[in-house]
VOBATI-104602 format. One line per 5 residues: number of its first residue (from 1); for each residue x, y, z of N, C-alpha, C. Coordinates in steps of 0.001 Angstrom, whole numbers. Layout:
N
NUM> X Y Z X Y Z X Y Z | ... .
This chain:
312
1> -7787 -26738 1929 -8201 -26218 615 -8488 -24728 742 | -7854 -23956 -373 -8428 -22588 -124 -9379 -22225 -281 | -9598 -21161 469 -11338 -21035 664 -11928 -19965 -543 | -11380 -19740 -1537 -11831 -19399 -2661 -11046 -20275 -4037 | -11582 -21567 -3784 -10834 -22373 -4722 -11605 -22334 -6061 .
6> -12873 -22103 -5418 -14434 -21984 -6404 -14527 -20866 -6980 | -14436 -19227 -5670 -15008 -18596 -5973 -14302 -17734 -6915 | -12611 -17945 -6989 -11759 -17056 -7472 -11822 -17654 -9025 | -11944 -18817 -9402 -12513 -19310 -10861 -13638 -18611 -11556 | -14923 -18041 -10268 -15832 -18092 -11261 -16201 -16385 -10700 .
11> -15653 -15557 -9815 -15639 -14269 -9535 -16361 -14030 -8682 | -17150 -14682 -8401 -18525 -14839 -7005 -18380 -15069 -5882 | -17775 -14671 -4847 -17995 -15041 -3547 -18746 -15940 -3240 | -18170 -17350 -2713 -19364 -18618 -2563 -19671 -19000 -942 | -21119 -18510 -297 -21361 -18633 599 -20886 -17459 1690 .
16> -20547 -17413 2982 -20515 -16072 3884 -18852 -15954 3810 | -18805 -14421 4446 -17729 -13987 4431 -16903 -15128 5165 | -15146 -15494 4694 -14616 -16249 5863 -14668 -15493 6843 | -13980 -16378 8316 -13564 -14940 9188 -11944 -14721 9109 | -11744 -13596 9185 -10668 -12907 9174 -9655 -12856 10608 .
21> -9082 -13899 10345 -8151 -14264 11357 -6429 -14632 10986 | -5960 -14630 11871 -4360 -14660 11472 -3967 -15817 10775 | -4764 -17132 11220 -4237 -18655 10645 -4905 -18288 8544 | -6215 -17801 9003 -6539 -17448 7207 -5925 -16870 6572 | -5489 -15466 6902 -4138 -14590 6317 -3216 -15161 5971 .
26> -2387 -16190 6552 -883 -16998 6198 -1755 -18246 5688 | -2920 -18785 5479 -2529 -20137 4446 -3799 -19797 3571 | -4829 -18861 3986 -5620 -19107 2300 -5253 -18343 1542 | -4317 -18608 763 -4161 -17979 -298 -4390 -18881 -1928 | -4913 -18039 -2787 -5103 -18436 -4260 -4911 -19426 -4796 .
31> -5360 -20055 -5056 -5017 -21005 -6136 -5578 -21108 -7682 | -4961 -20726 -8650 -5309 -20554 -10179 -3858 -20159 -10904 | -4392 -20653 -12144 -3214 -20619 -13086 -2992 -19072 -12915 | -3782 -18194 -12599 -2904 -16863 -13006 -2152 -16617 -11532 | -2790 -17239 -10324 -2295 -16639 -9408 -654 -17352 -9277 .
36> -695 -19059 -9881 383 -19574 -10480 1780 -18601 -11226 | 934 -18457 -12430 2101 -17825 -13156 2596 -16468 -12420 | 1713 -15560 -11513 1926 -14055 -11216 3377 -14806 -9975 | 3013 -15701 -9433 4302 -16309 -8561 5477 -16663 -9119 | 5800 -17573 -10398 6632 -17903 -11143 7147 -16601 -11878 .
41> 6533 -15260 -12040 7082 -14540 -12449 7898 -13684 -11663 | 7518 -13503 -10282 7991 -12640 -9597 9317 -13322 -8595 | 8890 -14740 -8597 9996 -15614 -8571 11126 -15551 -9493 | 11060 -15455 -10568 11717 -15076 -11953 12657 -13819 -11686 | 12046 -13026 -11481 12732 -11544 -11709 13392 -11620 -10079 .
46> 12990 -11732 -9448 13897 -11645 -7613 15226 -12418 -8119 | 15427 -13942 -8418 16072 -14265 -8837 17178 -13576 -10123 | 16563 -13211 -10942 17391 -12634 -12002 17921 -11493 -11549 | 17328 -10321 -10617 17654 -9044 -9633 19252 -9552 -8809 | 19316 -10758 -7814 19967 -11289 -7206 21479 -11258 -7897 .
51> 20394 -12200 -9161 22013 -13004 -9752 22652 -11948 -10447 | 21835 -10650 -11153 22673 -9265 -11406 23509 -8785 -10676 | 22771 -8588 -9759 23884 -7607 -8785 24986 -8627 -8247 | 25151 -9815 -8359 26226 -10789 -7586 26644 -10441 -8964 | 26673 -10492 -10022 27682 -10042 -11260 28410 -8998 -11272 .
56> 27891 -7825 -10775 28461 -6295 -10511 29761 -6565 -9304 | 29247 -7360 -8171 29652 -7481 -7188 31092 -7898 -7482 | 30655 -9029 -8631 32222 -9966 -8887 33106 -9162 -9456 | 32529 -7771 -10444 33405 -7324 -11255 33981 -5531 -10157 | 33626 -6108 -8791 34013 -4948 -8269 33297 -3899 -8066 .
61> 31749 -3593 -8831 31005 -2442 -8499 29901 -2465 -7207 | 30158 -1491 -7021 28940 -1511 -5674 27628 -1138 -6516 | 26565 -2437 -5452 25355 -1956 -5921 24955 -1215 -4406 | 23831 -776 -4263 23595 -71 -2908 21947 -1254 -2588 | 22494 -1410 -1371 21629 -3327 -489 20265 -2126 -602 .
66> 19671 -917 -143 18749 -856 -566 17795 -555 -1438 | 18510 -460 -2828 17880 -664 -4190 17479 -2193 -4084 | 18209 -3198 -3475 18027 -4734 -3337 16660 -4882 -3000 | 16455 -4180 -1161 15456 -4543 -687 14380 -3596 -1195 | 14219 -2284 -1867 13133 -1933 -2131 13198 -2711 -3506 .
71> 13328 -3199 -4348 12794 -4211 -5676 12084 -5226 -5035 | 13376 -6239 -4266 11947 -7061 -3943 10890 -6998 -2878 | 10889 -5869 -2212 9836 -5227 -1520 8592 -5020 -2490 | 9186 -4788 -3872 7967 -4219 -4881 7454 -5757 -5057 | 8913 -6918 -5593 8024 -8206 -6169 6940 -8626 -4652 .
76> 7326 -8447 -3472 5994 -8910 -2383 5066 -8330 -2982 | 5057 -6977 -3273 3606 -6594 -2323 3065 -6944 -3889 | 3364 -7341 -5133 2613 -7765 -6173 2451 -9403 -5870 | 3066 -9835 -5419 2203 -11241 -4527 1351 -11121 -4081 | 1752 -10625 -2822 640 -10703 -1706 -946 -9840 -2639 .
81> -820 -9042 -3499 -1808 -8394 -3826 -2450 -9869 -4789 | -1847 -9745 -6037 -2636 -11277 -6735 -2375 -12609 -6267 | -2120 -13329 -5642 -1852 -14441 -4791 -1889 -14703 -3600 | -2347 -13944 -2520 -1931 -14263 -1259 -3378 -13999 -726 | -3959 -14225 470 -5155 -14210 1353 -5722 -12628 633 .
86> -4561 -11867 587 -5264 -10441 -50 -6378 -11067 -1079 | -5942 -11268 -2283 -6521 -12075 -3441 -7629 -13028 -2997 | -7690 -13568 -1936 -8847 -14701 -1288 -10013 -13819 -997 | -9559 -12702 -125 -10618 -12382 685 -11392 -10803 -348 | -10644 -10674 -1549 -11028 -9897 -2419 -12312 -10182 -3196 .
91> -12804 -11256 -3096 -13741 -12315 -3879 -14969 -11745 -2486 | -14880 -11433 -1144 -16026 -11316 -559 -16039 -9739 37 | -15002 -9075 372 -15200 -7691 793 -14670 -6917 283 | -15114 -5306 -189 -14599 -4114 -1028 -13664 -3621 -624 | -13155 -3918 1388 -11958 -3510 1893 -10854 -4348 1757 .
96> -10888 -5469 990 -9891 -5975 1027 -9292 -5973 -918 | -10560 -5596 -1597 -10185 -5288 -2993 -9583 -3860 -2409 | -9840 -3066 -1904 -9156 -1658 -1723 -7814 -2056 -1731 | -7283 -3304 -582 -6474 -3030 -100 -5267 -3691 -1356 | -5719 -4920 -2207 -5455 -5536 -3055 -4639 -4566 -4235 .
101> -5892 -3588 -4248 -5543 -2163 -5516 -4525 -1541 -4968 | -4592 -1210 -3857 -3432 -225 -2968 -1754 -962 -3281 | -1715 -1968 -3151 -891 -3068 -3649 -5 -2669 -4818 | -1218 -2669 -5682 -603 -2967 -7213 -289 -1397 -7478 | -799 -654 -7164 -794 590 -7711 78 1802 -6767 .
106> -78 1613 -5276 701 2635 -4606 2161 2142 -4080 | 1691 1034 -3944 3326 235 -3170 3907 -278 -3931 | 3838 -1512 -4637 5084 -2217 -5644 5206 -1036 -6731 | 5000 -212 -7640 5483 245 -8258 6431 1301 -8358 | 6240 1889 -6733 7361 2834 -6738 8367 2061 -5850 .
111> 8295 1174 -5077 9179 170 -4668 10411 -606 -5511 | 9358 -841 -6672 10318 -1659 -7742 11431 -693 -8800 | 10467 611 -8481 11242 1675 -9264 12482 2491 -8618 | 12619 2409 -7103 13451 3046 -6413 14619 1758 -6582 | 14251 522 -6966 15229 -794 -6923 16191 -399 -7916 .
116> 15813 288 -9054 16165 651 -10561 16893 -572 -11290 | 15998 -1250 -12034 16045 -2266 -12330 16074 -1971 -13851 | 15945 -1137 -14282 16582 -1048 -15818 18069 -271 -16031 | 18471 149 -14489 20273 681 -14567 20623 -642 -14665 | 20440 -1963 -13134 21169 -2878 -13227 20883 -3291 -14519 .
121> 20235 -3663 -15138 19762 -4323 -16959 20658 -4038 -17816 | 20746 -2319 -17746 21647 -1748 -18695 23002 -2234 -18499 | 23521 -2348 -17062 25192 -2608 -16325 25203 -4128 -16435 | 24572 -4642 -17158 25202 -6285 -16752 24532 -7158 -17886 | 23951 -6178 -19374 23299 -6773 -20336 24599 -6748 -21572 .
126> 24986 -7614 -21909 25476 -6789 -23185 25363 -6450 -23955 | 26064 -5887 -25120 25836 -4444 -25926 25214 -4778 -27123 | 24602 -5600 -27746 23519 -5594 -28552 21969 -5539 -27622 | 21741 -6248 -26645 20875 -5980 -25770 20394 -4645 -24911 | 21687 -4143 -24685 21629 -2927 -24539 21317 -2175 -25555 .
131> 21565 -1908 -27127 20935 -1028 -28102 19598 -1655 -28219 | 19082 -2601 -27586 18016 -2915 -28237 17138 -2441 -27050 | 17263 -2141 -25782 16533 -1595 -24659 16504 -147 -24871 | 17448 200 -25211 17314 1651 -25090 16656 2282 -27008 | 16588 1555 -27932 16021 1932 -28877 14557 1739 -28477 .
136> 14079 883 -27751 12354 570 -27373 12370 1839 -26211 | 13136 2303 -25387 12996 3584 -24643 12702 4805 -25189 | 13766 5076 -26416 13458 6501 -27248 12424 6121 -28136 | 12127 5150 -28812 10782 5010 -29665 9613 5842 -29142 | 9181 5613 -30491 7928 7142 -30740 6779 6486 -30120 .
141> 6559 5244 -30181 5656 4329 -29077 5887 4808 -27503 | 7132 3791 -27342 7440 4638 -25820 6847 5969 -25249 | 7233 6738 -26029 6936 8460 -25670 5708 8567 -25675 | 4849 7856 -26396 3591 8418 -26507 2922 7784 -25058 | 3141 6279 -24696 2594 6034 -23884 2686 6626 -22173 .
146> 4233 7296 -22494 4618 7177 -21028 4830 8629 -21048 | 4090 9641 -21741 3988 10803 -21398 3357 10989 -20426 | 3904 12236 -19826 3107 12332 -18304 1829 12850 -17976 | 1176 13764 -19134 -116 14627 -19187 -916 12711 -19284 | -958 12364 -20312 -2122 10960 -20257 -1596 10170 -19404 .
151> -343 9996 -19002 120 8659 -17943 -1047 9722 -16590 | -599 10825 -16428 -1119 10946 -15012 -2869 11157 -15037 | -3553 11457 -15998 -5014 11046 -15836 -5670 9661 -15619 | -4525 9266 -16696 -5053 7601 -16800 -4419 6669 -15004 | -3425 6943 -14641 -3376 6479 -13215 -4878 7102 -12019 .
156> -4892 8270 -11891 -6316 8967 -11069 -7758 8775 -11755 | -7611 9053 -12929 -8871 8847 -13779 -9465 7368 -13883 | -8747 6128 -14096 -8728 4981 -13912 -9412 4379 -12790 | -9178 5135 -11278 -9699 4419 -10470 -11100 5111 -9998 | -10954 6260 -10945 -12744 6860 -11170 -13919 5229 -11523 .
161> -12848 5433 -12921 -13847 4183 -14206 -14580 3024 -13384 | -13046 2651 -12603 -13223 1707 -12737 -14142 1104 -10666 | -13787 2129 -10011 -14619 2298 -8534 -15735 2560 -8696 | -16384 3889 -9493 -17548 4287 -9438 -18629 3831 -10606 | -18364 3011 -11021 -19201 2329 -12098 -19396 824 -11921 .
166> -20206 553 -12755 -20973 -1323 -12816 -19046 -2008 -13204 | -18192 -1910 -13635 -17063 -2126 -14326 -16370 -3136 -13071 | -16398 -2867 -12101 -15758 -3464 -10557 -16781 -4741 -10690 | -18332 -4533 -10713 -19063 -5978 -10574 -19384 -6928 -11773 | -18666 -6212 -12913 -18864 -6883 -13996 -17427 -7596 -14265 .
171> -16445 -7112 -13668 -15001 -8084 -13833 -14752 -8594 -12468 | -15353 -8582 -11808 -15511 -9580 -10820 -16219 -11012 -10767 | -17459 -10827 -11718 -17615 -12277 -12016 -17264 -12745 -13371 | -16020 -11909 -14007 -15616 -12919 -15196 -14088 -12378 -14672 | -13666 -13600 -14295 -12006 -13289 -13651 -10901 -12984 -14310 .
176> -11441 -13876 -15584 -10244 -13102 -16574 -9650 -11730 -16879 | -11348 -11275 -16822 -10601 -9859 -17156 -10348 -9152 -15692 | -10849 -9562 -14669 -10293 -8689 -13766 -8876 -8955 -13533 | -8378 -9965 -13773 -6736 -10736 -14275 -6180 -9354 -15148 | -6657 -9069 -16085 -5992 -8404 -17179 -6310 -7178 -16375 .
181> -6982 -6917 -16282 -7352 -5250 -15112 -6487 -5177 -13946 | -6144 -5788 -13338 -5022 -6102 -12445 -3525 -5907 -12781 | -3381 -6182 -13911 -1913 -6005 -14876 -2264 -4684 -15472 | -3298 -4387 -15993 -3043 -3051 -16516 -3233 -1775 -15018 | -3532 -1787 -14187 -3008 -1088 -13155 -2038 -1105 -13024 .
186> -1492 -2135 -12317 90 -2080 -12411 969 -1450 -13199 | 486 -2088 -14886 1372 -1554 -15508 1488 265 -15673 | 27 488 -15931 -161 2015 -15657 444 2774 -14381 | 629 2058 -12963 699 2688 -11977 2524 2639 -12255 | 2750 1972 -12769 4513 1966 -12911 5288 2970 -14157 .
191> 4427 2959 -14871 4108 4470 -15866 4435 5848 -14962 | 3632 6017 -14385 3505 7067 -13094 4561 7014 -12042 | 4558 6308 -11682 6334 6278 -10392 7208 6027 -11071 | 7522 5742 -12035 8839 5326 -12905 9912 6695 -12489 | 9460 7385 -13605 10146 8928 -13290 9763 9806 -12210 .
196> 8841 9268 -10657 8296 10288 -10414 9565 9670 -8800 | 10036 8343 -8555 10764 8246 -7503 11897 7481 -7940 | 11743 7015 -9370 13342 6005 -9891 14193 6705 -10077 | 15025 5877 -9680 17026 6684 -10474 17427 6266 -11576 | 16068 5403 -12328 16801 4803 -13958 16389 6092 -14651 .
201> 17678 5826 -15808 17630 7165 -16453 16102 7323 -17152 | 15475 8356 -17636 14436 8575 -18013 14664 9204 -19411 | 13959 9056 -20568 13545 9286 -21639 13633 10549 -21969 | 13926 11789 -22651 13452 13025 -22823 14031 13812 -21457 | 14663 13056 -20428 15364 14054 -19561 14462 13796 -18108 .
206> 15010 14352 -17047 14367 13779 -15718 13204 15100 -15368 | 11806 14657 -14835 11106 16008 -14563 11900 16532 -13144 | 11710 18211 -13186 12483 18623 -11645 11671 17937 -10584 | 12720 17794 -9518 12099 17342 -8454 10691 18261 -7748 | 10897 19754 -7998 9794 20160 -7524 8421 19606 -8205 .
211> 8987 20077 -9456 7450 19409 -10001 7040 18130 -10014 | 7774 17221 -9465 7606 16042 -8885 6221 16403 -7981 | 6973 16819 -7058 6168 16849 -5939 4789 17529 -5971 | 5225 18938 -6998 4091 19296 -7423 2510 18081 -8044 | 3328 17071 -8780 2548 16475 -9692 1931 15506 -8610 .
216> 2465 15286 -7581 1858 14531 -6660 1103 15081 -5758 | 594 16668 -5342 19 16853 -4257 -1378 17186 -5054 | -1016 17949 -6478 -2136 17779 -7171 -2972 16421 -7231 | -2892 14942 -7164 -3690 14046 -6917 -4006 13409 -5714 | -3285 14637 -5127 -4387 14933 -3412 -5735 15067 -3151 .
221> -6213 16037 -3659 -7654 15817 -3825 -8621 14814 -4598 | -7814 14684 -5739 -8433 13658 -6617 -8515 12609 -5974 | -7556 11859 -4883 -8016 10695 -4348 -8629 11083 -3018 | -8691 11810 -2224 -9622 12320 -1518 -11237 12386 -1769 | -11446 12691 -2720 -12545 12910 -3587 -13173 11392 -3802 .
226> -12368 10567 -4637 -12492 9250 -4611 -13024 8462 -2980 | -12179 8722 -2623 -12550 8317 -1247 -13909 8553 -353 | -13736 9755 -390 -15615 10333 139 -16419 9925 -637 | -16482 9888 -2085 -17921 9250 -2517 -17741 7588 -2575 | -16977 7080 -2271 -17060 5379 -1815 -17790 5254 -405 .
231> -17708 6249 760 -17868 6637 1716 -19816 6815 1961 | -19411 7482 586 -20914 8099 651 -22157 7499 13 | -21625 6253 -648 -22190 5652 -1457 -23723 5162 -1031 | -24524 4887 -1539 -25645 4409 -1081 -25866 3016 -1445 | -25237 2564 -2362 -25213 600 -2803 -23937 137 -2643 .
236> -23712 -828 -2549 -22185 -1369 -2261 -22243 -1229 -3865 | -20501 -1492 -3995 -19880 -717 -5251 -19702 -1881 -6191 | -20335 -3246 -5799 -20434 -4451 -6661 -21256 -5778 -5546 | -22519 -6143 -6584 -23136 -7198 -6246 -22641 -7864 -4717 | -21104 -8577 -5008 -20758 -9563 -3595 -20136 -8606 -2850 .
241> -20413 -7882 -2584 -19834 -6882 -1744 -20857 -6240 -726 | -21027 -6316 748 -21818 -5029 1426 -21562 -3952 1012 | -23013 -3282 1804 -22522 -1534 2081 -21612 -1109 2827 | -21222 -1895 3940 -20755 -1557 5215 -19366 -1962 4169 | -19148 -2733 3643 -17518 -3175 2924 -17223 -2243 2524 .
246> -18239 -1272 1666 -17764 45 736 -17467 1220 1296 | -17711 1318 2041 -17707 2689 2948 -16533 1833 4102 | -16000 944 4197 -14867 667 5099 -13921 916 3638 | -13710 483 2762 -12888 293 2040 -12024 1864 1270 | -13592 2548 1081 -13416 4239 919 -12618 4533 1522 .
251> -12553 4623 3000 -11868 5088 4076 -10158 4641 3961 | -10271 3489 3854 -8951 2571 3760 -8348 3459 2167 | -8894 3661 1236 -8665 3898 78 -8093 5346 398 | -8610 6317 1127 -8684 7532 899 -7088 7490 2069 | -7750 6922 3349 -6180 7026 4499 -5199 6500 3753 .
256> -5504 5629 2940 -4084 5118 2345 -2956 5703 1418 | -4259 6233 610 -3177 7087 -666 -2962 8154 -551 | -3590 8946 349 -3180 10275 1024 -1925 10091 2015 | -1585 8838 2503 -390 8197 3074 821 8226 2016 | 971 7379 1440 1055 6858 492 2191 7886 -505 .
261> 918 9112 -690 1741 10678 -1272 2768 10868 -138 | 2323 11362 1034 3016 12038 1732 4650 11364 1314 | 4741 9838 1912 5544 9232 1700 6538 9431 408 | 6067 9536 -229 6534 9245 -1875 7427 10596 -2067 | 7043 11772 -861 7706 13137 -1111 9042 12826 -606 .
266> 9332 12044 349 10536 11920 1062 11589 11618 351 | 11370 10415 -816 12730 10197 -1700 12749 11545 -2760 | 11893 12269 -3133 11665 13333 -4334 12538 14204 -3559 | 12417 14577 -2782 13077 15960 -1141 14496 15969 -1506 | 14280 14122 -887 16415 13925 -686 16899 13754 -1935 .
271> 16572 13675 -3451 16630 13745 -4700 16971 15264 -4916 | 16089 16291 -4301 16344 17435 -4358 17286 18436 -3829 | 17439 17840 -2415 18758 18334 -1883 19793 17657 -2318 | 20037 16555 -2644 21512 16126 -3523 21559 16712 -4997 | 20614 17348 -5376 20809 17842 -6848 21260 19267 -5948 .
276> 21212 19747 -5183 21337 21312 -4902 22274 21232 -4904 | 22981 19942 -4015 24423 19756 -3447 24860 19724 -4888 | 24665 19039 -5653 26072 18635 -6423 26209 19903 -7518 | 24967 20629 -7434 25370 21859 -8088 26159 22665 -7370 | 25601 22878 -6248 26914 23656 -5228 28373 23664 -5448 .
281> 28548 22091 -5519 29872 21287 -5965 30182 22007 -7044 | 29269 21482 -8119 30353 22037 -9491 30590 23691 -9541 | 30124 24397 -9083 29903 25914 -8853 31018 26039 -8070 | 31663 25219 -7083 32207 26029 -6432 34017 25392 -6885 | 33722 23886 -7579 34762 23799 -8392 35532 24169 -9510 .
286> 34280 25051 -10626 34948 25979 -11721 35459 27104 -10635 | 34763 27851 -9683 35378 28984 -8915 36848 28981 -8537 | 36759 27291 -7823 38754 27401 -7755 39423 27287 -8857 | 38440 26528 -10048 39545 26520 -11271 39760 28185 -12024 | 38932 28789 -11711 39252 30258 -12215 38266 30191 -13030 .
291> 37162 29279 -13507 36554 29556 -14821 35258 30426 -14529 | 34792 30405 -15514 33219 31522 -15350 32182 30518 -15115 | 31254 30954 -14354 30239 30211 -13853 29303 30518 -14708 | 28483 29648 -15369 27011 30219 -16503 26015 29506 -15576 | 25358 30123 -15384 23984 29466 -15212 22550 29875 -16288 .
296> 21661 28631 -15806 20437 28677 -16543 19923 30225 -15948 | 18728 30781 -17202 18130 31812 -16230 16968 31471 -15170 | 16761 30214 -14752 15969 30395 -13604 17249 29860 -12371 | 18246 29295 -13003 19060 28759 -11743 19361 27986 -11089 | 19063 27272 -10539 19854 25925 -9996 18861 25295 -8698 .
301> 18432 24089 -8850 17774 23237 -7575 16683 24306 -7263 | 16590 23783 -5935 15060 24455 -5016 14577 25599 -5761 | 15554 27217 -5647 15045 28338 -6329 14733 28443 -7521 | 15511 27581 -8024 15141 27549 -9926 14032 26818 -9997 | 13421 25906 -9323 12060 25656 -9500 10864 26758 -8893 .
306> 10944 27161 -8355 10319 28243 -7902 10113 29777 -8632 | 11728 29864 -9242 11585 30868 -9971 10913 30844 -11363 | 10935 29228 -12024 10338 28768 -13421 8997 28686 -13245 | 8233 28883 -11947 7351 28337 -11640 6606 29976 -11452 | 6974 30931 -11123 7024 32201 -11081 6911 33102 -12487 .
311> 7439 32229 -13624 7763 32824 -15097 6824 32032 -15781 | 5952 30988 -15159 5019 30220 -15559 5526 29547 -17057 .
């Protein structure tokens, strides 16, 4: 029986910490209708991912095997975060809710987004389905939500609310909503990596890769910051939780997503040098055709971000 069969119903950690051993990791995991359905869903979409791309396959197009494995790299780590021993042992220590959040918010969402799972959608939906995806994309809803000035406070600002306040020990013992708080991370954190590491086309045009990167070193400190005052805390950061949990978990929180960035620069980089390249390309293909070369006035890849960035 899992060892939060009780406590994950009613949000309370029941009785002492388990111990944290390898046989607990691989079998206590969750049991509840949500941790149910979060399986049947992600079961759902791996499957439907699969049977797409074996459609492309039949009609001759290449998909590339690791858009495959980073998607369902994203559907794990949203398991293992709501369903798996993660989810068990979240009910008694703040380092393992750290690690739970780290889950939903730093790993599956840019995982699932490098998979690009709304190109395959678009390549293998047909064409009333297709006007009907891409009219909910340009909608005035859409835009508003998935602008990047409120998408990117509400991803950093969020784990202010919701770390440094009573909000962590008050949806911890009513599970529901920490259920729904769990999905709205996600969904927010996929807001934020969508356009910041996917190759699905984006809304209003793609941001440059520099300022990609830009937009990511700026919430360098912000989670740094986060991190030291979990660190520094003087009460654990919710009722069933130690002190000693909160100040391990800080740490884990702060090494992680300062990880986490670094990482996230590597696909933005090689995004950036293939945009240099293929400008190179077309530049140097009007040249043999004889035609005139126009460029923008800041210019092309790396320098043109630098130089726009220069003209403020």
């Amino acid at each position: 029986m899992p060892l939060l069969g009780t406590a994950g119903m009613h949000g309370m950690s029941m009785g002492h910490e388990p111990a944290v051993n390898l046989h607990n990791l691989l079998t206590q995991w969750l049991v509840s209708p949500f941790a149910f359905g979060v399986l049947v869903a992600c079961v759902a979409a791996a499957a439907w991912y699969i049977n797409a791309t074996a459609r492309l396959q039949a009609r001759g197009r290449h998909w590339p095997w690791p858009r495959t494995a980073a998607f369902l790299g994203g559907l794990l780590c949203v398991e293992l975060a709501l369903g798996s021993s993660v989810a068990t042992y979240a009910g008694y220590t703040f380092t393992a809710h750290v690690i739970q959040h780290l889950l939903l918010m730093v790993a599956a969402p840019p995982l699932a987004a490098l998979g690009a799972p709304m190109t395959l959608l678009l390549q293998t939906s047909k064409r009333p389905t297709k006007r009907r995806i891409l009219t909910a994309l340009h909608s005035r809803v859409f835009r508003l939500i998935s602008h990047a000035l409120p998408v990117f406070f509400l991803y950093y600002l969020s784990m202010y609310a919701f770390f440094l306040t009573s909000a962590i020990g008050y949806a911890m013992t009513h599970m529901w909503l920490m259920d729904l708080i769990n999905l709205g991370f996600l969904a927010g954190s996929t807001l934020f990596w969508w356009p910041m590491v996917g190759v699905d086309p984006i809304p209003r045009g793609r941001m440059n890769p520099g300022f990609k990167i830009i937009n990511l070193l700026i919430g360098v400190p912000v989670e740094s910051f986060l991190g030291i005052a979990l660190m520094s805390m003087a009460r654990p950061a919710a009722p069933m939780y130690s002190l000693q949990s909160t100040h391990t978990g800080g740490a884990v929180l702060w090494a992680a997503s300062e990880a986490a960035t670094l990482l996230a620069t590597v696909p933005i980089y090689l995004e950036w040098v293939r945009s240099d390249a293929r400008a190179a390309k077309r530049i140097d293909a009007r040249l043999d055709a004889g035609e005139a070369v126009v460029t923008a006035p800041e210019g092309y890849g790396m320098a043109a971000t630098f130089r726009a960035l220069r003209r403020g």
